[in-house]
C-alpha positions as CSV (number, residue, x, y, z in Angstrom):
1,X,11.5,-89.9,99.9
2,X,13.8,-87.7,101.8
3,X,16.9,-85.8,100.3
4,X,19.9,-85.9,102.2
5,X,22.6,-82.7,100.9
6,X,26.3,-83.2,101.7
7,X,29.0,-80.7,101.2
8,X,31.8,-82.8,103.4
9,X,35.3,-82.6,102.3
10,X,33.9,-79.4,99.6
11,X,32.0,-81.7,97.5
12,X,28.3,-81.9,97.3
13,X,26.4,-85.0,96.8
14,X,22.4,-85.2,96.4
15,X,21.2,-88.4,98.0
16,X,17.8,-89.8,98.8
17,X,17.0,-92.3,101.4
18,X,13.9,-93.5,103.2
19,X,13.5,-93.0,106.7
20,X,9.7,-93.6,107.6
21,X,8.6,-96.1,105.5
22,X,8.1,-99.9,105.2
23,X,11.8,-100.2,103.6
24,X,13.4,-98.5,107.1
25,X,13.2,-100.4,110.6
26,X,14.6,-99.9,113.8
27,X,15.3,-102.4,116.9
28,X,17.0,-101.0,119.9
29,X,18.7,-104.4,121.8
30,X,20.4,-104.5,124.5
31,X,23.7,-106.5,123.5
32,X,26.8,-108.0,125.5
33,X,28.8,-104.8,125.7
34,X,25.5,-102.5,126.3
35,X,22.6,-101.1,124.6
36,X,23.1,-100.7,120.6
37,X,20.4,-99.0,118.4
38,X,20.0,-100.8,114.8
39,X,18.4,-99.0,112.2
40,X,18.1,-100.8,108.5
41,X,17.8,-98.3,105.7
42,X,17.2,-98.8,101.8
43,X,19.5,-95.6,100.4
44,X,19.0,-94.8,96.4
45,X,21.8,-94.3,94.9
46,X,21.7,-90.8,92.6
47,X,21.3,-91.4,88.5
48,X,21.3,-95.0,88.6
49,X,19.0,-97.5,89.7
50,X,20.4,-99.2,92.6
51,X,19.6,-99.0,96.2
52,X,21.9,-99.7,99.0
53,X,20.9,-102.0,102.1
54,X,22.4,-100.4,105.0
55,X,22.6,-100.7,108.7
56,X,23.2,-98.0,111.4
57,X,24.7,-99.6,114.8
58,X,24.5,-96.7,117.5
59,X,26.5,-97.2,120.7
60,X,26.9,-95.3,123.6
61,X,27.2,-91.1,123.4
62,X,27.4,-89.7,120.0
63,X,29.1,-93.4,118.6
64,X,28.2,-94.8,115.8
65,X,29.1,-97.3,113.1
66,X,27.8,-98.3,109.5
67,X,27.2,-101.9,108.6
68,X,27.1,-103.0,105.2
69,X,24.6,-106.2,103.9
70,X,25.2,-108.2,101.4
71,X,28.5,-109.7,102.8
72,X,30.0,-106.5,100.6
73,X,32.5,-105.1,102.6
74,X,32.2,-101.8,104.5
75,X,32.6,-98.5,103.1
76,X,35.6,-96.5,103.4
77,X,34.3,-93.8,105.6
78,X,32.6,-96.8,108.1
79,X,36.0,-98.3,109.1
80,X,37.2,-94.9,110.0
81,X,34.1,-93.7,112.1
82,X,33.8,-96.9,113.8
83,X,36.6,-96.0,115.6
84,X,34.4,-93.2,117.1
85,X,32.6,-96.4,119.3
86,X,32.8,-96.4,122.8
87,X,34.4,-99.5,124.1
88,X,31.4,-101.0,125.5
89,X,29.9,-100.9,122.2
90,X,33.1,-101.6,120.3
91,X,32.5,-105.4,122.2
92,X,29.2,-105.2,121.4
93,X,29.4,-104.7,117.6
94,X,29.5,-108.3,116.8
95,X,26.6,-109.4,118.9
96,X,25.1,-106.6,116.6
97,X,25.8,-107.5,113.9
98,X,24.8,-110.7,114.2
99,X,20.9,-110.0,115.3
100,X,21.2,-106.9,112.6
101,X,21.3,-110.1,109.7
102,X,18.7,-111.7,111.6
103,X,16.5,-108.7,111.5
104,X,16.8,-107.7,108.5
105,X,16.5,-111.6,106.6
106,X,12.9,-111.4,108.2
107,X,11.5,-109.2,105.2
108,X,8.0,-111.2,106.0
109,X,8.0,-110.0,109.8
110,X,9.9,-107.5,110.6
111,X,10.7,-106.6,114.2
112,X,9.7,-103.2,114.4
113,X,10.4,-100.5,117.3
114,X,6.7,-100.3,118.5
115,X,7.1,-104.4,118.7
116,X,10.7,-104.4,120.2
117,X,9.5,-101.9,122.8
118,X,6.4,-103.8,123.6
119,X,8.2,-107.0,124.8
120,X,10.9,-104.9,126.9
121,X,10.3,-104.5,130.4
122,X,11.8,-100.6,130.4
123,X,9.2,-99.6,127.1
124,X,9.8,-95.8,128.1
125,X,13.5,-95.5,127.6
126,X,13.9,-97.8,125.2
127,X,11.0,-95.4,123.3
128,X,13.3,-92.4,124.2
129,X,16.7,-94.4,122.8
130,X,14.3,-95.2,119.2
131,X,13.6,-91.5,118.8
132,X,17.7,-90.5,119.1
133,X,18.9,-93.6,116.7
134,X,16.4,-92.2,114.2
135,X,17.8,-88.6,114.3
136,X,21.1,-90.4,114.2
137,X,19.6,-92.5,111.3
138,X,19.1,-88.9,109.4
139,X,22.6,-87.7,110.1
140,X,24.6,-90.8,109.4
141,X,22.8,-90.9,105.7
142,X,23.7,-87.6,105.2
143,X,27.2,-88.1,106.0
144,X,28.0,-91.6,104.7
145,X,25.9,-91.6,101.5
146,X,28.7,-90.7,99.2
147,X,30.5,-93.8,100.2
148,X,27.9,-95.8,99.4
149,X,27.6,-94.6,96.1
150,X,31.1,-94.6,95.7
151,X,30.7,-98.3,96.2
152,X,28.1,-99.7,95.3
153,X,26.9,-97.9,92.7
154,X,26.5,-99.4,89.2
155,X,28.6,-97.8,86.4
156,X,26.4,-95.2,84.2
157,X,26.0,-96.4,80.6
158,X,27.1,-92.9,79.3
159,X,30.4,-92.9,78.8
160,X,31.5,-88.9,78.4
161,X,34.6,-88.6,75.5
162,X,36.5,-85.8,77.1
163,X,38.7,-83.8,73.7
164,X,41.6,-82.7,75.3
165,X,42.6,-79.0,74.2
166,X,46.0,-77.0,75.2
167,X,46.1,-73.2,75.2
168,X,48.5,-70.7,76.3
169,X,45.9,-68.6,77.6
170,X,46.0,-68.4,81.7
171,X,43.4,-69.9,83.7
172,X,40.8,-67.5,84.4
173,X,41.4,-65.4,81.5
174,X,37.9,-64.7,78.8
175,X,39.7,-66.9,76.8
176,X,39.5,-69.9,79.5
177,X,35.9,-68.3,80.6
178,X,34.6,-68.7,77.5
179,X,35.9,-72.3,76.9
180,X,34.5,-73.7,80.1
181,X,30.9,-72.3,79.0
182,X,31.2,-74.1,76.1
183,X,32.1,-77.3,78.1
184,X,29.4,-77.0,80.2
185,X,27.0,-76.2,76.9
186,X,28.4,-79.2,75.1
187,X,27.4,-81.8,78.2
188,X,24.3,-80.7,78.4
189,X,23.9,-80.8,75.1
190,X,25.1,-84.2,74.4
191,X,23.4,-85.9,77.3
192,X,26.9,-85.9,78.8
193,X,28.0,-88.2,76.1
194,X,31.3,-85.2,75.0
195,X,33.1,-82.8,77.3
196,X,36.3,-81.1,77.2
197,X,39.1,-81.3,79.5
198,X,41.5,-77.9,78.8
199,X,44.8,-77.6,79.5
200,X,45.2,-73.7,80.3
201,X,48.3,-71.5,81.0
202,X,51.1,-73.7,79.0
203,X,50.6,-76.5,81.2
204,X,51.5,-78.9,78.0
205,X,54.0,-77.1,77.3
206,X,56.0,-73.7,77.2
207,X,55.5,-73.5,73.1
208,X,53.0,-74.1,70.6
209,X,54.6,-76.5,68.9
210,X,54.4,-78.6,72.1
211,X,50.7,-79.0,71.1
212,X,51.2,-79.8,67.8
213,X,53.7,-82.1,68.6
214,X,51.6,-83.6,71.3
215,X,48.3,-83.8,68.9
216,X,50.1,-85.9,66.7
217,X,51.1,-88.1,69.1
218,X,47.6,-88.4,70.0
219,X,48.3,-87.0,73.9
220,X,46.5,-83.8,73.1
221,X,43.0,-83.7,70.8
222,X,42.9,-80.0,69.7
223,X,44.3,-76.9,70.8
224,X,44.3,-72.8,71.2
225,X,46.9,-71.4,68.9
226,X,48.0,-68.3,68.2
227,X,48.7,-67.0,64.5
228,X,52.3,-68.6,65.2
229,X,51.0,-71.8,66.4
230,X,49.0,-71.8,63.4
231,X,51.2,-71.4,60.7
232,X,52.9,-74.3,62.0
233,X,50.5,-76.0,60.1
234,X,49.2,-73.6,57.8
235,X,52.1,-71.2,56.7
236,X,49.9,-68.6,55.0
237,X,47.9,-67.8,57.6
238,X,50.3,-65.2,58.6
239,X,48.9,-62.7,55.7
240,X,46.4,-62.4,58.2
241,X,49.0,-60.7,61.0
242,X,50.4,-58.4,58.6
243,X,51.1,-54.9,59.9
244,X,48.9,-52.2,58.0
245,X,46.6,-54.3,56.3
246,X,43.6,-54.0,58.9
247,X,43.1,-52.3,61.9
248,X,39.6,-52.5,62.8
249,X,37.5,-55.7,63.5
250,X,35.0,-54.7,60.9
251,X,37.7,-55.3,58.0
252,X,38.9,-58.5,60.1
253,X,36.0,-60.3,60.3
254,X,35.1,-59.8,56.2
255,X,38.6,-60.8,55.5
256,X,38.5,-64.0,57.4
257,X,35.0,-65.1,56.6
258,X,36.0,-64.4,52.6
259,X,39.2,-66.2,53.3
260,X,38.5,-69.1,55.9
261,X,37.5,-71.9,53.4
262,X,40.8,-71.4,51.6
263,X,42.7,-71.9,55.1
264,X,40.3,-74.9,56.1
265,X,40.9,-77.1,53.7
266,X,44.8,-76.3,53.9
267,X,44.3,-77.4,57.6
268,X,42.2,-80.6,56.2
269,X,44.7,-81.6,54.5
270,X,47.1,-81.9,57.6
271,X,44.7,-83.7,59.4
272,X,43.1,-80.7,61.2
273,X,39.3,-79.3,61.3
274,X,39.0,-75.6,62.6
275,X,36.9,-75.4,65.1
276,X,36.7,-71.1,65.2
277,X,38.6,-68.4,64.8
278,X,40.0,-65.8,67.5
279,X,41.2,-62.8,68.6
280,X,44.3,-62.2,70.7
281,X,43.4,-58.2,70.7
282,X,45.2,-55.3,69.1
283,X,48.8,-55.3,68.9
284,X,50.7,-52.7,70.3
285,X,54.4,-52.4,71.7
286,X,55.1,-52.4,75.6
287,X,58.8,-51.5,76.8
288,X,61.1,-50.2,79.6
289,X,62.0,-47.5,77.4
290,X,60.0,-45.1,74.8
291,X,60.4,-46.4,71.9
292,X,59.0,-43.6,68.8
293,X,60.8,-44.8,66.2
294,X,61.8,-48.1,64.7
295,X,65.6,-47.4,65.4
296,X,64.7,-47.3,68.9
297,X,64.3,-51.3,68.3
298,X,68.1,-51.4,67.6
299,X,68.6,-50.0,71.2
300,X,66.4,-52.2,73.0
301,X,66.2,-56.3,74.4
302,X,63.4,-57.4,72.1
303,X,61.0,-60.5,72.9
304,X,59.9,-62.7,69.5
305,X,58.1,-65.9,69.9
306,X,60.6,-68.6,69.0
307,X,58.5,-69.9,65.7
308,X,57.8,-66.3,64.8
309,X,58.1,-64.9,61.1
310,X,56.4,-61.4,61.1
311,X,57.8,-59.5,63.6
312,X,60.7,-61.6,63.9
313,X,61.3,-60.0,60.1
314,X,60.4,-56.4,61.1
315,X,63.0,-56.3,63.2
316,X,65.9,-57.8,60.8
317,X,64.4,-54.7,58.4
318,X,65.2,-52.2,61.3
319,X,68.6,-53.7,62.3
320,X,67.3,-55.3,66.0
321,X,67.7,-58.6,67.8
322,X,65.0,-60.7,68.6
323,X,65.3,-62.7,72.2
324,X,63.4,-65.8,70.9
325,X,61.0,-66.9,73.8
326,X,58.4,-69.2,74.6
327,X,55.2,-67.4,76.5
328,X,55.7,-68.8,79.7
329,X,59.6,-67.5,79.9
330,X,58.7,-63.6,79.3
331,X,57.7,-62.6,82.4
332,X,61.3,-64.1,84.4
333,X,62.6,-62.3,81.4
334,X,61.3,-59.2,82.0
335,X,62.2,-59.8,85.7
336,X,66.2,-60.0,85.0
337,X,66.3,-58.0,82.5
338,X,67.1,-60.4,79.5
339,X,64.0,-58.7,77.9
340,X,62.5,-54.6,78.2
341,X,60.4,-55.2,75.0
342,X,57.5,-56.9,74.2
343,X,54.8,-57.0,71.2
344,X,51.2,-57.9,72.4
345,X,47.8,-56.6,72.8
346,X,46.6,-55.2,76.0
347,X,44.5,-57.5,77.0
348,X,47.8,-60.4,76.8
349,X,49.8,-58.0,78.4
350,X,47.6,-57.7,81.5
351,X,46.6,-61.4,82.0
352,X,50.5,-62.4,81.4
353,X,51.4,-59.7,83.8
354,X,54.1,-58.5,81.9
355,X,52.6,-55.0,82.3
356,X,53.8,-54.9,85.9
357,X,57.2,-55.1,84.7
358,X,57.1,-52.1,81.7
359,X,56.8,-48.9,81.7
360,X,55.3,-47.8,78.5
361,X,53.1,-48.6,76.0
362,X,52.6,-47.3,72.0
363,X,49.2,-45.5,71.7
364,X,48.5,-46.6,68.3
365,X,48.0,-49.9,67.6
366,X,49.5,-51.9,64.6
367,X,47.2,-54.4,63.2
368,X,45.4,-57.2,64.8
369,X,46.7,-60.3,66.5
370,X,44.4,-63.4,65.9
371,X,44.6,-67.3,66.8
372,X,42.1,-70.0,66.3
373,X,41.5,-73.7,68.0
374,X,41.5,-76.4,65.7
375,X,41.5,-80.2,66.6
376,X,42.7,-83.1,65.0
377,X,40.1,-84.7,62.1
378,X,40.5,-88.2,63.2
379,X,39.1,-87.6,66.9
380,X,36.4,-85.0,65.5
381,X,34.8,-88.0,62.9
382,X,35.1,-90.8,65.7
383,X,32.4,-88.9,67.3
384,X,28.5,-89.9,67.2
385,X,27.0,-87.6,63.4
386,X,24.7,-85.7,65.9
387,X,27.5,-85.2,68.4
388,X,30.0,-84.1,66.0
389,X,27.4,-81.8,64.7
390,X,26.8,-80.2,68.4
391,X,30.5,-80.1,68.5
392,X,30.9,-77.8,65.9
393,X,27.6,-75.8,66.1
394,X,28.6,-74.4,70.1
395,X,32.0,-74.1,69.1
396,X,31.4,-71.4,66.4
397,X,29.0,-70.0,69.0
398,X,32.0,-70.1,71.3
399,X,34.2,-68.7,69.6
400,X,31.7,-66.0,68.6
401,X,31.1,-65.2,72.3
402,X,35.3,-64.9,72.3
403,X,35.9,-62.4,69.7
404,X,33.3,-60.1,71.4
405,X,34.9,-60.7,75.1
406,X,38.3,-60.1,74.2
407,X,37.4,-57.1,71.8
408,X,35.5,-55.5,75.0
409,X,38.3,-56.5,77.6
410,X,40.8,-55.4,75.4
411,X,39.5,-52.1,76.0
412,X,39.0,-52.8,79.3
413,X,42.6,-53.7,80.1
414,X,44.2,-50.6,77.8
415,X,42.7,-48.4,80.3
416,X,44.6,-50.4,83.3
417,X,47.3,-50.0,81.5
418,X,46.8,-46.4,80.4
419,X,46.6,-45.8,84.5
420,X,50.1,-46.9,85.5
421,X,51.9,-47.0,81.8
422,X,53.0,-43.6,80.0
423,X,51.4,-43.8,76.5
424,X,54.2,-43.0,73.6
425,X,52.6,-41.0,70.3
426,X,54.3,-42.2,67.7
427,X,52.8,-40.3,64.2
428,X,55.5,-38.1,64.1
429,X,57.7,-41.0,62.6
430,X,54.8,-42.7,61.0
431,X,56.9,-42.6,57.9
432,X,59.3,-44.6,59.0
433,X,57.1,-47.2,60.7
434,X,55.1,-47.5,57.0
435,X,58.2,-48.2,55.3
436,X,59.3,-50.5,57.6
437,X,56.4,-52.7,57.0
438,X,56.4,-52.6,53.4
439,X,59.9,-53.8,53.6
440,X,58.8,-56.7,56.1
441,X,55.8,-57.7,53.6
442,X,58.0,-57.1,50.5
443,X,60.0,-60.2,51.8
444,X,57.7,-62.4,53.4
445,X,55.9,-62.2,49.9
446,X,56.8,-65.3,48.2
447,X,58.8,-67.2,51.1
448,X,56.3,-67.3,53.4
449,X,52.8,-66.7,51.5
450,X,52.2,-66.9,47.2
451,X,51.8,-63.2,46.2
452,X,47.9,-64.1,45.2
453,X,47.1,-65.0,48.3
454,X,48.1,-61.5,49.7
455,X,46.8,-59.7,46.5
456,X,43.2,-61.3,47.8
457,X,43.2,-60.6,51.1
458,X,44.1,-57.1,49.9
459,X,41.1,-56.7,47.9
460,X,39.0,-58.3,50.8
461,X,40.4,-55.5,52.8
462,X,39.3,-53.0,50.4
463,X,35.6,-53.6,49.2
């Protein structure tokens, strides 16, 4: 058995045929239009259990030309290369094909090349033309097996359920890196049975509430949110973002882990199943101009996400205007001038770009931004029990591999930043930035999250 390797067009296909055995003959003839090699080959057909009767006609020069059996009509690639026939053996190729059928429907006697040569009068060239339609043999497989697969093969009986997630996050960020690991994890896992198919850089849309919107719809399975896409569905998730509350990891993770059950069933009962939790990085502000105090703010072109609440509300406290934006329109913002400031973490601000069009960056960080991917219930329990289970076991690995990629390149990509940005010190006014957030959580209190829930994540912060 013989592997043939093809890489035409950028693809690669793994095929195996069978040259030198009993399945493979060869009987040069000299036809009407002149002399034709024929060469009948069995090709196997990769991860099913077909084989594919073939028949190589060779003409004149480097010609050649595939003939199907079967009465199945010819693959697609065979039509185009059998314009590569000289015209001799253009004329020729019926007369072929018609002592090719009655070659090969002689299974009990086949004519064989040591045979057809024997009862030739020129036994030496023929010999010579049996050796070069075999290496053509070799070469033609390699080329044409992917169209015979293509058609012939027999569907596989594993049908792979693709769950369709959106993110915001660009294509080849840790985010997306991450995520296709775990698709390649969760095939292998399930026998190929569940994949995903992501949707990365805002491609289904320029907001998050596209995704929700398109999840209900059933267009879209699961997706990528931030903590504004998230509160979307669960409002009170935003106690999480609050400015001042935690600003290392550490304190982050034992807040979420003694808060998460409380969120997931809120997220259960809109028809949602959290799949992990995430980090966006630490926030920080980047801008055209320093900005050391809050009442900078009031001087500058301020970007909000357009279903923003927190910082959205920090800047009504300090008397600014918001330019409400979806992701994707910041950076042709920036570009004209419609926006100079921007709240983000380092490592969003580098894989957006949007640090090529600022100039400076805070060098204290205020809080944590965090996300999480969730998918909708009804897709999640239509799943096989063991695959649902793999599902959610190499997701939480996932998104465990996430948090400590974007922690790490988020110190990565403050130090790009630190190398063409001018860092801003802003603990001289560290009053006034205090008070400003006391103000912002003093009203979000109540409106936007029960003053329990905060009093608890308080305490978790604490112990």
């Amino acid at each position: 058995m013989g592997i043939a390797r093809n890489t035409l067009g950028g693809g690669r296909f793994v095929g195996s045929f069978q040259p030198f055995t009993s399945s493979v003959t060869s009987s040069p003839i000299v036809s009407a239009g002149g002399p034709l090699g024929i060469a009948r080959a069995v090709v196997a057909v990769p991860g099913t259990t077909s084989a594919v009767p073939v028949v190589i006609v060779f003409g004149l020069g480097s010609s050649f030309a595939i003939v199907r059996t079967g009465g199945a009509s010819a693959p697609p690639h065979a039509s185009h290369n059998r314009h590569r026939l000289d015209p001799k053996t253009q004329r020729g190729l019926g007369v072929a094909r018609d002592a090719t059928r009655s070659t090969m429907s002689s299974s009990a006697h086949p004519v064989t090349a040591r045979e057809g040569m024997r009862s030739t009068p020129d036994a030496r060239s023929r010999g010579r033309f049996y050796a070069v339609a075999m290496r053509r043999l070799f070469v033609a497989l390699v080329l044409f097996a992917p169209s015979f697969a293509s058609v012939d093969a027999q569907p596989s009986s594993v049908q792979t359920v693709e769950l369709r997630i959106a993110t915001v996050a660009p294509d080849g960020s840790p985010w997306m890196q991450v995520f296709r690991a775990w698709d390649r994890e969760l095939r292998q896992r399930t026998e190929g049975r569940v994949g995903l198919r992501l949707y990365p850089g805002g491609s289904q849309g320029g907001q998050e509430s596209d995704y929700l919107d398109k999840m209900s719809t059933g267009q879209l399975d699961g997706a990528a949110l931030t903590s504004t896409g998230l509160s979307q569905v669960v409002r009170p998730v935003l106690v999480l973002g609050l400015p001042g509350i935690f600003d290392d990891y550490e304190t982050l993770d034992r807040v979420r882990r003694r808060m998460s059950p409380r969120f997931e069933r809120e997220l259960d009962r809109a028809g949602l199943t959290l799949l992990g939790w995430g980090d966006v990085g630490k926030g920080r502000l980047f801008s055209t101009h320093r900005i050391e105090r809050p009442a900078d703010l009031r001087r500058a072109r301020p970007w909000a996400p357009r279903e923003d609440a927190i910082f959205s509300e920090f800047l009504s406290v300090v008397g600014a205007q918001p330019r409400r934006l979806g992701i994707p329109e910041v950076y042709p913002a920036l570009q004209t001038g419609m926006v100079d400031t921007v709240p983000a973490s380092a490592l969003a601000a580098v894989a957006l770009q949007w640090h090529t069009r600022l100039r400076f960056y805070s060098r204290d960080s205020a809080g944590i931004l965090i996300g999480a991917t969730v998918i909708r219930k009804e897709r999640l329990d239509a799943l096989r029990p063991e695959d649902r289970a793999i599902v959610l076991e190499t997701s939480r690995r996932g998104h465990q591999l996430v948090a400590r990629a974007i922690r790490r390149e988020d110190e990565r990509a403050l130090g790009v930043i630190a190398q063409r940005m001018t860092a801003v010190d802003t603990t001289a006014h560290e009053t006034e930035w205090r008070l400003a957030a006391l103000q912002t959580r003093d009203r979000l209190i109540g409106r936007v999250f029960p003053q329990a829930l905060f009093d608890a994540v308080v305490r978790a912060a604490l112990e």
